[in-house]
N, C-alpha and C positions, 0 to 999 in steps of 0.2 A: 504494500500500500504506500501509495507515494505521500510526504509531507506537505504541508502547507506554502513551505518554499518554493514548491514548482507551480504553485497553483498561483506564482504572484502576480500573474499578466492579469487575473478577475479581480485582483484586489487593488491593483491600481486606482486611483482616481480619474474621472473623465469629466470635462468640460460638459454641459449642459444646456449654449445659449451663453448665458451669463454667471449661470451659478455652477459650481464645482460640486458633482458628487462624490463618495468618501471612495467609491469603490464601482465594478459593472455589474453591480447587481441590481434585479431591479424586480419588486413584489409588486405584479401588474395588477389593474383592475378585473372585480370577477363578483358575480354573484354572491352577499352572503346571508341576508334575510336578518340581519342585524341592526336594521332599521327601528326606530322608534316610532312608529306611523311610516311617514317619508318622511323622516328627517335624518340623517348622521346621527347616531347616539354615542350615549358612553359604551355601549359596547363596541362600537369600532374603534374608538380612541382606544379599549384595551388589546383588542388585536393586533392593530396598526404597531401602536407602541411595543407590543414583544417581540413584532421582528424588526424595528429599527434597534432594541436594545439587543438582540440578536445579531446587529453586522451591517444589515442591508443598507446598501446605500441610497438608494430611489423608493419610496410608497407611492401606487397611484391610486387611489382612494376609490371605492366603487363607484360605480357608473351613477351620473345623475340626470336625469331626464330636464331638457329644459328649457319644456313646455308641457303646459298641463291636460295635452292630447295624449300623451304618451304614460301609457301605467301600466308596465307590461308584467309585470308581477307585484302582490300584496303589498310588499313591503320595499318595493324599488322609489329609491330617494328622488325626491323631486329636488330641482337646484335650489327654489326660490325658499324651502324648507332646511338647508344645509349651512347657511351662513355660520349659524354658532357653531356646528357640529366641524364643518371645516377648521375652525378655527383649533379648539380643544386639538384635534387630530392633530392639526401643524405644530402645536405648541409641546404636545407631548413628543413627536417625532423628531422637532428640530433640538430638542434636550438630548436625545439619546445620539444626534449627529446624523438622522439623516432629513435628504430631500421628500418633500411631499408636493401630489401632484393633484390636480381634481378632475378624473376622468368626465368628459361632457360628452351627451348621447342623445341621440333620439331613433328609437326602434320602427318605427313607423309600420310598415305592414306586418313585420315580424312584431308587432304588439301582441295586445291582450284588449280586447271590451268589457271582461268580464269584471272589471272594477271601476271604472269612468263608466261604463252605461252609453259611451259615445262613439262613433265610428271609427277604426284607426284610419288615418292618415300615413298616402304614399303617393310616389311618383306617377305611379298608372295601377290600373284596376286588375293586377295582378293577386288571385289570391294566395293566401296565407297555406303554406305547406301540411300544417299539422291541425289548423280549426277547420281549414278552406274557406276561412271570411273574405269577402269582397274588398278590400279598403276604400276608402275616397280617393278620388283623384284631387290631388291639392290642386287649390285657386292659386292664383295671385297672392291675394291675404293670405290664405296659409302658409305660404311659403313666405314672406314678408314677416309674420308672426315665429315663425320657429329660427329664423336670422337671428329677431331681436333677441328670441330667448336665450339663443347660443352668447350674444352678447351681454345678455344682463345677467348671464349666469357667470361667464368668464372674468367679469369685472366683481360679482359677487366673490367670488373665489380667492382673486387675489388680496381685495380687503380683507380677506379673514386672515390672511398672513401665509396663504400656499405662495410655494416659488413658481407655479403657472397652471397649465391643463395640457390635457389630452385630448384631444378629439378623437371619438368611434367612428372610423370608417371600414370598419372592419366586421365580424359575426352580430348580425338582431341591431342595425344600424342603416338609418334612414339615408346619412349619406352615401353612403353602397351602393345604397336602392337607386340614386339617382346619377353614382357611375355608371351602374351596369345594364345593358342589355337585356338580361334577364327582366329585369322590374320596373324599367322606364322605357317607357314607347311612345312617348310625348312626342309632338312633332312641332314643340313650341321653342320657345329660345331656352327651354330648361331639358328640351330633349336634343333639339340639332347639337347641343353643346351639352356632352351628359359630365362636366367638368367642371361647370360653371355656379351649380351649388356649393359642391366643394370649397369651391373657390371664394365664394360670398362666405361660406359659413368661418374659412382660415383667417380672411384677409377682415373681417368683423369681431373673430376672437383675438389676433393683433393686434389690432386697436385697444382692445379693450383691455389685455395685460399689459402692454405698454412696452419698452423698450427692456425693459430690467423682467421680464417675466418670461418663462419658457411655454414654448407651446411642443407640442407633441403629437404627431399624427398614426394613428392605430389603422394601418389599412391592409385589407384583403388583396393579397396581390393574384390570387390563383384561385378562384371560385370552382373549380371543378367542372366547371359547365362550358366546355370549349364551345360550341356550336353559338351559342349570347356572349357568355358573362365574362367576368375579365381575367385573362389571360396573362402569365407573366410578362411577356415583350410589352403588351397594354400598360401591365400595370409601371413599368419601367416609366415607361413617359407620363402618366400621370405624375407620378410622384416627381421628374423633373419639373415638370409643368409646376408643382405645387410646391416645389423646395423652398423658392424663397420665403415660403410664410411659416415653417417649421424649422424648429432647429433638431427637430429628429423625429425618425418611423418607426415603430415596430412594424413588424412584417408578420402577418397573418396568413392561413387560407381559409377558404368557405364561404359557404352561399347562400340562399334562402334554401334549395334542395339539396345542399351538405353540410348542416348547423353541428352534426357529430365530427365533421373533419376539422375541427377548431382546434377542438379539442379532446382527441380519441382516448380511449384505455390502451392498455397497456397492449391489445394485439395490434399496434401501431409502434413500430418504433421509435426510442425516444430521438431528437433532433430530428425530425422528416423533414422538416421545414429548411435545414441550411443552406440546401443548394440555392432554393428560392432565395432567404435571406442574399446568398453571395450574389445572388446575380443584381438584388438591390445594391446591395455595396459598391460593386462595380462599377454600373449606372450613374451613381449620384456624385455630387460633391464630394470632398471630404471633408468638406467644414456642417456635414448634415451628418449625426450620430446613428448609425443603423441599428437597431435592438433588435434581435432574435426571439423568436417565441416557438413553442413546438415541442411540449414534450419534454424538456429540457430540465434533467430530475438529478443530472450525478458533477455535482464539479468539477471533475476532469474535461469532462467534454463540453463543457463550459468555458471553462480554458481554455483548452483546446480551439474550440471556433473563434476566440477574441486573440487567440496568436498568435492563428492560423490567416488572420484579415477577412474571417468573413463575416464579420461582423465587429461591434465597438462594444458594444453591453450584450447582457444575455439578461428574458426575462425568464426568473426561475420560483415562480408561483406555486405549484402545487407544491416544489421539493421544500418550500418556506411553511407550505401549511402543515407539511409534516415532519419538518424540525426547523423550529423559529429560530434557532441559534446558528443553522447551517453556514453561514457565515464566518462568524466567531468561532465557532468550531474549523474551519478550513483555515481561516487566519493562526491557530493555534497550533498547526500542523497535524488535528486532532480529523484526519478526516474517515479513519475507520469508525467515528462517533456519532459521524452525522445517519439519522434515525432515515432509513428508505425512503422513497416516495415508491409505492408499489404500482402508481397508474393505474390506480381501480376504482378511481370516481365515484366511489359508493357514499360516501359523505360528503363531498368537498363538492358536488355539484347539485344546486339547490334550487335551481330553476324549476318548479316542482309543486303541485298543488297540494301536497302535504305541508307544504311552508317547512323546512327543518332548516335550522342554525349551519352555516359551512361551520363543517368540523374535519375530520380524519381520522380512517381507519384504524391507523398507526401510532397518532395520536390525537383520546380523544379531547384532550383538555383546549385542546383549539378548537377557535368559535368560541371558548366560555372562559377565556380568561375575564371576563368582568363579574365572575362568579366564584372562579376558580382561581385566585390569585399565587404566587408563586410559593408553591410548600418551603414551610419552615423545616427545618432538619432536624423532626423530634427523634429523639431515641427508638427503635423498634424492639420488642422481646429480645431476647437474651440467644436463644434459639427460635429456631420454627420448622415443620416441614410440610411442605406440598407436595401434593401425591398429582402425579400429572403433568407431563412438561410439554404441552401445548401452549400456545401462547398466552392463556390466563393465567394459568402456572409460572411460567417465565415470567411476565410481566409482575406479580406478585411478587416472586423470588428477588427480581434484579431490584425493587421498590423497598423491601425486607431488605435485601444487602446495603444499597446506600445509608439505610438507617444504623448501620454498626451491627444486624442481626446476620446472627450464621445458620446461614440456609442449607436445607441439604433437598433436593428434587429426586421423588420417585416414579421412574417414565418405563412401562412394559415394555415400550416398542425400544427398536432396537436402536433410534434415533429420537433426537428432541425436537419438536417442531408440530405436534399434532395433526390436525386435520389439515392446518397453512399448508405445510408441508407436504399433506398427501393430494390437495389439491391444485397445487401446483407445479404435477406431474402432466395434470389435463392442456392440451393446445391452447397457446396463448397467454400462459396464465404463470408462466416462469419466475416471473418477478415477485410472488406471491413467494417465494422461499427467502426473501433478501429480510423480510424482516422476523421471520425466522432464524434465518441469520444472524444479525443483529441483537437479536434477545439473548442468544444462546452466547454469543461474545461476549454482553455486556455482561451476563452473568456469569460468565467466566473471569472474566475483569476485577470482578467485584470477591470472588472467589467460592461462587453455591454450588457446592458437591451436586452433579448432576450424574444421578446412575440410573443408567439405561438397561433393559431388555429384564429388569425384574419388575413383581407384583410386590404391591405394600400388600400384607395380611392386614385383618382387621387387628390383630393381637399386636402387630407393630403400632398400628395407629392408638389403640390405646394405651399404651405403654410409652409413647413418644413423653416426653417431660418439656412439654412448650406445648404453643398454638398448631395445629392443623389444619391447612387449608385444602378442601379435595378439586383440584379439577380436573375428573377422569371423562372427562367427554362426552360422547354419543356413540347412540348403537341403534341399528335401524327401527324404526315403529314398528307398529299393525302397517299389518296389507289388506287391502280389501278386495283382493284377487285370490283366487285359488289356485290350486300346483298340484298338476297331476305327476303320478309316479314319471321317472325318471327325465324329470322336467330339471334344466339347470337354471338357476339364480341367485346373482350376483348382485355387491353393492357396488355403487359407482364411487364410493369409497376402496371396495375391495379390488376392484381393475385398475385405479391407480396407484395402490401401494403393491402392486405386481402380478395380482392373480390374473391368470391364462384362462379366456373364454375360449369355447369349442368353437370346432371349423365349422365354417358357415353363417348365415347371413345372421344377422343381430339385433335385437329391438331393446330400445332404451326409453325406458319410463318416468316421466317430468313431469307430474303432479305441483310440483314448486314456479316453473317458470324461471330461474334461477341461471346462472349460469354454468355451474357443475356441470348440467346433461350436456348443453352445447359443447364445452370445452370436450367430453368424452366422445361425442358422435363424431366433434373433429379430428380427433383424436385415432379413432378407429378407421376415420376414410383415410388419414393419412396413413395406415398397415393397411391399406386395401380392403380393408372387412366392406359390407356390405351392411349396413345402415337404413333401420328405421327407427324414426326418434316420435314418440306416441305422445300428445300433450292434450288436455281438456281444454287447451285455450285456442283463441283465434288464429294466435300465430306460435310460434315456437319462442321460448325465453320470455315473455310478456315482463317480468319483472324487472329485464332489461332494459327498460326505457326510462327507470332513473340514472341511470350510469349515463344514457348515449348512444348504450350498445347495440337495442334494439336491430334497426335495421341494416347496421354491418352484419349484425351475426349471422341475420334469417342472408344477407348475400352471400354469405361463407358459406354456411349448409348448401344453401342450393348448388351453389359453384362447385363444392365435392363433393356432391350427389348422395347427401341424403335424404332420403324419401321422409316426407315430413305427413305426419295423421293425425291430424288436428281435427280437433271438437272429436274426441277420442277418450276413452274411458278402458280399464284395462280390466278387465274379466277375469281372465283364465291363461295361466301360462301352460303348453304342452311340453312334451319332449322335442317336438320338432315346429311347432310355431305359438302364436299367441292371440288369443280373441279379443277384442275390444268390441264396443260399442259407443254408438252414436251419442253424446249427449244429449241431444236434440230432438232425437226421433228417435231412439231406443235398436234399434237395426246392429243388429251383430253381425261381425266378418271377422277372417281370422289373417294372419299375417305371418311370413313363413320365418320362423327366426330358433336357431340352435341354443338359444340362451339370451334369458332376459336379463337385462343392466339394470337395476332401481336405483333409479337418482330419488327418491321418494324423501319421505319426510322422516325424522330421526326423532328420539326421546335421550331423555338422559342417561347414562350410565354410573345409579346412583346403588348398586349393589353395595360396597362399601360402606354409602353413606346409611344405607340402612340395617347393613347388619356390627356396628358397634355403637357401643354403649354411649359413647360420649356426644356432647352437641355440638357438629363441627361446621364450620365458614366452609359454606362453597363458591363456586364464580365461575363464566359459562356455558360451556354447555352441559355440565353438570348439574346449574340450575333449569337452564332451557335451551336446547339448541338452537342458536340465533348465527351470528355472521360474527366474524374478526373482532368487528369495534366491539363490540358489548360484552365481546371475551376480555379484551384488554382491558379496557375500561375497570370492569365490574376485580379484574386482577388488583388493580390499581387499586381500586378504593375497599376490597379486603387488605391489603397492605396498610391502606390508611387508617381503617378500623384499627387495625390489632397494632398500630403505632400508638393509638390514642388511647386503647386503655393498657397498654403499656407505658407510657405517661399517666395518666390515673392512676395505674398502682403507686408508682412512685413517688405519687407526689402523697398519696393516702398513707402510704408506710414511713 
C-alpha cells in the first residue's frame, strides 16, 4: 500500500478563479433530504462541516432550485429559503479550511408536480422518462423569470459569505434540457441557438458574484443518446463557447433517458468518465480548472488522473460519504485506513419517495452527524466476545477495540466477512468484499483475536467472564413451495460460497427483488448455464430502482440471455424442472431446470441465542435479516451500549 507521499499531486492546492483551495479534492453536490422544509439546515452545516474537518478542500452544497416552478423532490432547497443556511455552512466550512460553493439548479422536465401542484416547466413538450408528464413549453416570461432567479439566487449566495456557485448543466437540469436535442425542438431564438440559455443563465450569475466570486459549470458532456443529444466533440465547443464565464467544469454524463449513467453502482467501473474528462482538458484553456467526476472512490487513481493531466481536481463524493476523513487520512500517509466506498448506492442515493436521510452502507453515522456527534472515547469492558464475524461482529469488535477492550471473534466459517463476503462472489458485486476487508484489518490493527472455522458452544458463551454479543447471521426461511423426491435445492447463498449445481438448465427464485438473484443468474450465464430467473414482480430486481440499478440490470439479463418469468409464483420444484404459477390468473406451467437456486427470504440464526441461559446483545441479522447498513450500524451501537454501562459500573463502584 503506497503512502501518502505519493499521493501529493491530490493534495496540492489549486487556484479556483480567485480563491485558493487547500487541496483537489472536491465533495460535489448531491441529493441529501437534509433539508428543513426547503431550506439549508443545521443538518447540512453538520455534514458539510465533517468533511471539511476531514481534509476536503472544495464543499458544493446541495442543489438549490431557483425558482419556485421547480420542486423536484420533498425536501429539495429552494434558493430564496437558503440564505441563512448558506451562510452557517460557509462559516463552519471556512473554520475547518475549506472552500464552499452553492450548487444553483433548475430540473425543469426532469421535475416533480407532485409537491407544487403546478406544471413543470421545459424547453419543448418532451415528456418526463419515469412519470411520462407533458411539461410546458416555456414562454418568454418563463424563461425571463428563471434568469432572474438564477440571478437572485447567485447574489443571495455570495452575501451569505460562499466563495461563488455552480451551475447544473448536467443530470435533472433545465439547462441541458435546453443544450440538447433530445429536449428542445424550439425553432425560436432559444432553439436555433440551443446555447444561448446557457449562456444568459452564466453571463447573469457573473454579474451577480462579481469579480472576486467563483462560478462553476456542472455539465453533461456525453448524454448517451448519439442520434439528438450531446455528444463529446458537441460538448467540446460548448464548453469553449462558454469558458469565458466559468472558471471551471466538472465533466458529467447523462441524459433525460440515462439519469443511472450519472451515477452507476459498482457494475460500472470506477473512473468511466476520464477519457471524457481528458478530452475536456484538452479542448479548453488552461487557465479553466477541469474537475473529474465518475465513480471516483480510491485515491490513487485520483492521483493518478490529476498527474496524469487529465484533469486539475477530482470530485470524490460518494468515497467522502463513506469516510469523511478520506483526506486526512491520505495526507497522513494513513491510506490503508481510509473506510471503502463499495459503489452500492443503497443509502447514499435519496432521490426516493420514501424520503430517507443520505447516509452509507459503510458508514452509517453519515447523514446524522447532527444527531450523532463525534464519540467521546469512553472506556469499553474489560473483555468481550462476539460470536460471529460478519460485519456486525466486526464492526462491534473493531468499536470494542478502540475502546481499550480485548476482543476475541468467534466465526464457523473458515473466513471473516459473513454474508458481505459471500455475496460478493455474485457478478458485479466485487467491491462488496473491500469493506470486509477493511473491518477485518482494522481489527487486526486494533488486535481482536479473530478465530475462524470453529463453533462457540453455548457452555463457552456462558462461561465467557464479560459481555457477549451474538451475531450469527441467517439461514434460509419457510418455502412455500414443495420438493419432490430427488428434486435439488440450493441457497443463493450456498452457490456463492462454492456449492456445484447439477448439469443442466437452472431456475432461480427472487421472491425479494433484491439484487443477490440478479448478480447469480449473471453469474451463471457467464459459466454458460442456462438460466431462468422466476420473480412475482413486473420486472426482475424491482427493488433495484432505489440504487439506479433497475434498468441496467433487466439490460444485462437480457443481453446474456436469461429467460426472465415474471408475474410468476413458485409451486413445486421436481427432479428435472419446476412449476410456477400465474399470479394473476392462477394458470400453472412448468419450466425445465436441474436444480432450483432460492435467493428467497432468510430468518435468523438464533439457535444459540436461545439455547443459553444468559440474556445476550445481538445485532443483524441475528436480530433480522436486513442488508449491510443495519448490520453495521446496529454492530456499532451494541458496542456503544456495552461502553456505557461499562462507564456506569464504574462510575457506581
Amino acid at each position: 500500500m503506497v503512502t501518502g507521499a505519493v499521493l501529493a499531486t491530490l493534495l496540492e492546492p489549486i487556484q479556483l478563479g480567485s480563491r485558493s483551495a487547500r487541496n483537489r479534492v472536491v465533495f460535489g453536490p448531491h441529493e441529501t433530504n437534509l433539508a428543513r422544509g426547503r431550506a439549508i439546515s443545521d443538518r447540512h452545516v453538520a455534514y458539510y462541516r465533517r468533511r471539511a474537518r476531514g481534509g476536503c478542500g472544495t464543499i458544493v452544497v446541495e442543489e438549490a432550485a431557483v425558482h419556485p416552478s421547480d420542486w423536484a423532490y420533498e425536501r429539495s432547497p429552494l434558493a430564496e429559503q437558503c440564505r441563512d443556511g448558506w451562510a452557517s455552512v460557509a462559516q463552519a466550512c471556512h473554520g475547518e479550511g475549506a472552500l464552499v460553493l452553492a450548487a444553483l439548479g433548475h430540473s425543469g422536465g426532469q421535475g416533480s408536480s407532485a409537491y407544487s401542484q403546478a406544471p413543470l416547466w421545459a424547453p419543448s413538450r418532451v415528456p418526463e422518462v419515469n412519470s411520462r408528464e407533458v411539461p410546458k413549453w416555456m414562454e418568454e416570461a418563463d424563461i425571463a423569470a428563471v434568469l432572474e432567479g438564477f440571478g437572485a439566487a447567485a447574489r443571495a449566495a455570495v452575501a451569505a459569505g460562499v466563495d461563488g456557485v455552480e451551475i447544473n448543466a448536467g443530470q435533472h437540469s433545465l439547462v441541458r434540457q435546453f443544450l440538447s436535442g433530445l429536449t428542445n425542438h424550439r425553432d425560436d431564438r432559444w432553439g436555433q441557438d440551443r446555447v444561448l440559455f446557457a449562456r444568459q443563465v452564466l453571463t447573469t450569475v457573473r454579474e451577480a458574484v462579481g469579480p472576486g466570486g467563483i462560478v462553476g459549470l456542472r455539465l453533461s458532456c456525453d448524454e448517451l443518446a448519439p442520434w439528438a443529444g450531446i455528444v463529446p466533440e458537441a460538448a467540446q465547443q460548448i464548453a469553449l463557447e462558454l469558458a469565458p464565464l466559468f472558471d471551471y467544469v466538472t465533466v458529467v454524463r447523462g441524459s433525460i433517458f440515462t439519469v443511472s449513467a450519472t451515477r452507476p453502482d459498482g457494475h460500472t467501473s470506477p473512473g468511466f468518465n476520464l477519457e471524457l474528462v481528458r478530452s475536456l482538458r484538452d479542448a479548453l484553456p488552461a487557465s479553466v480548472v477541469v474537475i473529474a467526476q465518475g465513480s471516483i472512490v480510491d485515491a490513487e487513481q485520483a492521483d493518478a488522473a490529476v498527474a496524469e493531466g487529465c484533469c486539475d481536481a477530482v470530485e470524490m463524493t460518494r468515497a467522502q460519504i463513506a469516510d469523511p476523513e478520506l483526506v486526512a487520512k491520505v495526507a497522513a500517509g494513513q491510506l490503508e485506513r481510509v473506510r471503502p466506498c463499495i459503489l452500492c448506492n443503497q443509502a447514499c442515493q435519496v432521490r426516493d419517495p420514501r424520503n430517507p436521510l443520505v447516509s452509507c452502507v459503510v458508514e452509517p453515522s453519515s447523514g446524522y452527524e447532527w444527531q450523532s456527534p463525534a464519540a467521546v472515547a469512553t472506556p469499553g469492558p474489560p473483555t468481550a466476545l462476539v460470536v460471529g464475524a460478519g460485519v456486525a461482529g466486526l464492526e462491534c469488535a473493531r468499536v470494542l477495540a478502540e475502546r481499550g477492550t480485548a476482543v476475541t471473534v468467534i466465526e464457523r466459517s473458515a473466513a471473516a466477512g459473513g454474508m458481505v463476503r459471500v455475496a460478493a462472489a455474485g457478478a458485479g458485486r466485487e467491491r462488496l468484499s473491500l469493506i470486509a476487508d477493511w473491518l477485518v484489518a482494522e481489527c487486526r490493527r486494533l488486535a481482536v483475536v479473530i478465530e475462524t472455522g470453529r463453533v462457540a458452544t453455548a457452555e463457552e458463551v456462558e462461561g465467557f467472564d464479560g459481555p457477549v454479543v451474538l451475531c450469527t447471521g441467517s439461514t434460509l426461511g419457510a418455502v412455500a413451495y414443495s420438493v419432490d423426491d430427488g428434486a435439488v435445492v440450493l441457497t443463493a447463498a450456498g452457490l456463492l460460497d462454492g456449492l456445484t449445481a447439477p448439469e443442466g438448465p437452472l431456475a432461480i427464485w427472487d421472491p425479494i427483488g433484491g439484487p443477490i438473484a440478479i448478480s447469480v443468474a449473471e453469474l451463471l450465464r457467464q459459466q454458460g448455464r442456462e438460466v431462468s430467473l422466476i420473480t412475482p414482480d413486473q420486472i426482475a430486481g424491482n427493488e433495484l430502482a432505489r440504487t439506479g440499478d433497475l434498468a441496467p440490470a433487466n439490460v444485462r439479463l437480457l443481453s446474456a440471455g436469461v429467460v426472465l418469468e415474471r408475474r410468476s409464483l413458485l409451486r413445486r420444484v421436481g427432479a428435472s424442472e419446476v412449476e410456477v404459477e400465474d399470479r394473476f390468473t392462477g394458470q400453472r406451467r412448468v419450466i425445465a431446470a436441474a436444480a432450483l437456486i432460492d435467493a428467497g427470504y432468510r430468518l435468523p440464526d438464533d439457535e444459540l441465542w436461545r439455547t443459553t441461559g444468559r440474556r445476550l446483545a445481538r445485532a443483524g441479522d441475528a436480530v433480522a435479516p436486513r442488508t449491510a447498513l443495519e448490520a453495521i450500524l446496529e454492530g456499532r451501537r451494541v458496542a456503544s451500549d456495552l461502553e456505557a454501562r461499562s462507564l456506569a459500573a464504574a462510575v457506581s463502584s
